[in-house]
C-alpha positions as CSV (number, residue, x, y, z in Angstrom):
1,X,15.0,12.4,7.8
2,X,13.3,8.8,9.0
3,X,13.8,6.0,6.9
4,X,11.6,3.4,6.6
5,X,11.8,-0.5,5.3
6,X,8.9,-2.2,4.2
7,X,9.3,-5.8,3.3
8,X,6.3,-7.1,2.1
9,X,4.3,-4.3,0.6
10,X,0.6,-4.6,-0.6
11,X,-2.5,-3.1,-2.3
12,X,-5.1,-2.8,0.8
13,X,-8.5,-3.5,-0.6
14,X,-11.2,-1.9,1.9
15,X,-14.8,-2.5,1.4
16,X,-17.7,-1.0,3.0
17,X,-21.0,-2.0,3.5
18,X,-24.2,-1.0,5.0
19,X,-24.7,-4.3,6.8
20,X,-23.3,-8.3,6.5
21,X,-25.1,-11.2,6.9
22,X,-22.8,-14.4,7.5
23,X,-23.5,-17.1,5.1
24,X,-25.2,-14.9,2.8
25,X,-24.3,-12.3,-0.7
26,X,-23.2,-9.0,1.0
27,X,-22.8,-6.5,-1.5
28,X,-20.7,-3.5,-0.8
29,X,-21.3,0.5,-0.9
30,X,-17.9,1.8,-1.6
31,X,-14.3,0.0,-2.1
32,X,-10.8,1.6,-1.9
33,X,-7.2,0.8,-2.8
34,X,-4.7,2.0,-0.9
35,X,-0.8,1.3,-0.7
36,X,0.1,-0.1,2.7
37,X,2.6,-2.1,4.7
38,X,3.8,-1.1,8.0
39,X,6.7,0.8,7.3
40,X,4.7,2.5,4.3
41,X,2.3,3.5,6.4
42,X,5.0,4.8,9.2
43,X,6.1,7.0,6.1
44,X,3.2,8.1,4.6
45,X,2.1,9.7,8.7
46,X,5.4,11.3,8.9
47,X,4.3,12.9,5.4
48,X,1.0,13.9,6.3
49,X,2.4,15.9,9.1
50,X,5.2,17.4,7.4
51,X,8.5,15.1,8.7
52,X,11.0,14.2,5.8
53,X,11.2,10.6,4.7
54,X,12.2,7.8,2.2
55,X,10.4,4.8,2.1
56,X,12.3,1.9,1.1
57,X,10.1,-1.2,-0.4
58,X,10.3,-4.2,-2.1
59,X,7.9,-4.6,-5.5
60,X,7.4,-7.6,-7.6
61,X,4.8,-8.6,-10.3
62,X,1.9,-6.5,-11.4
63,X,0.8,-5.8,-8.2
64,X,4.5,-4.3,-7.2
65,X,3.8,-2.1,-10.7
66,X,0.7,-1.1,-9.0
67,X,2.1,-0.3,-5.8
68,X,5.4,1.7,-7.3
69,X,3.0,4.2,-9.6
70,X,1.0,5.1,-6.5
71,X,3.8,5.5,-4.5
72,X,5.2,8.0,-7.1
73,X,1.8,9.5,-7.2
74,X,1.8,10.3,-3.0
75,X,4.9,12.7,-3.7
76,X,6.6,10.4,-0.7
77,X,10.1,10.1,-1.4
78,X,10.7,6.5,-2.2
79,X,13.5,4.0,-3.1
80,X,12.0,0.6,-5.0
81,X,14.0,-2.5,-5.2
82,X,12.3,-4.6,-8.2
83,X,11.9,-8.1,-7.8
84,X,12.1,-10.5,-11.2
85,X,10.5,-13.2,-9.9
86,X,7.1,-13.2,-7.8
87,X,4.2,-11.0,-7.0
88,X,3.6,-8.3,-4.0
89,X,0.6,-9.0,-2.1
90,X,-3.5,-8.1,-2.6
91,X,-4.8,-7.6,1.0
């Protein structure tokens, strides 16, 4: 079993696009939310290839409501600590 600690937990935003212009309306193709923070990444690897883990994480605000009901939907084994005060991080 590897544990993992992740701090500062967040909702990755990824965009893609064909092509960006600086200065300019770029307008993107595709967009994905993912759950992600180093040591939730670490964990969710070490699931892919079929190592038991916990990830440990910190969650706050709408976005840590967010982050805990997709973590429960990854089937990774998880222990939240819930914040009352403050709000987990859009990157």
């Amino acid at each position: 079993m590897i544990y993992t600690v992740t701090c500062n937990p967040s909702l990755d935003y990824i965009m893609e696009l064909d092509s960006f212009f600086e200065g300019k309306t770029n307008r993107s193709r595709k967009e994905t939310i993912c759950v992600g923070g180093k040591g939730i990444n670490v964990s969710i690897v070490l699931h892919e290839i079929g190592q038991e883990t916990t990830a440990f994480l910190f969650a706050a605000g709408f976005v840590g409501d967010e982050i805990v009901r997709r973590m429960n939907a990854s089937g990774i084994p998880s222990r939240i600590i819930s914040l009352p005060d403050g709000c987990s991080r859009i990157n």
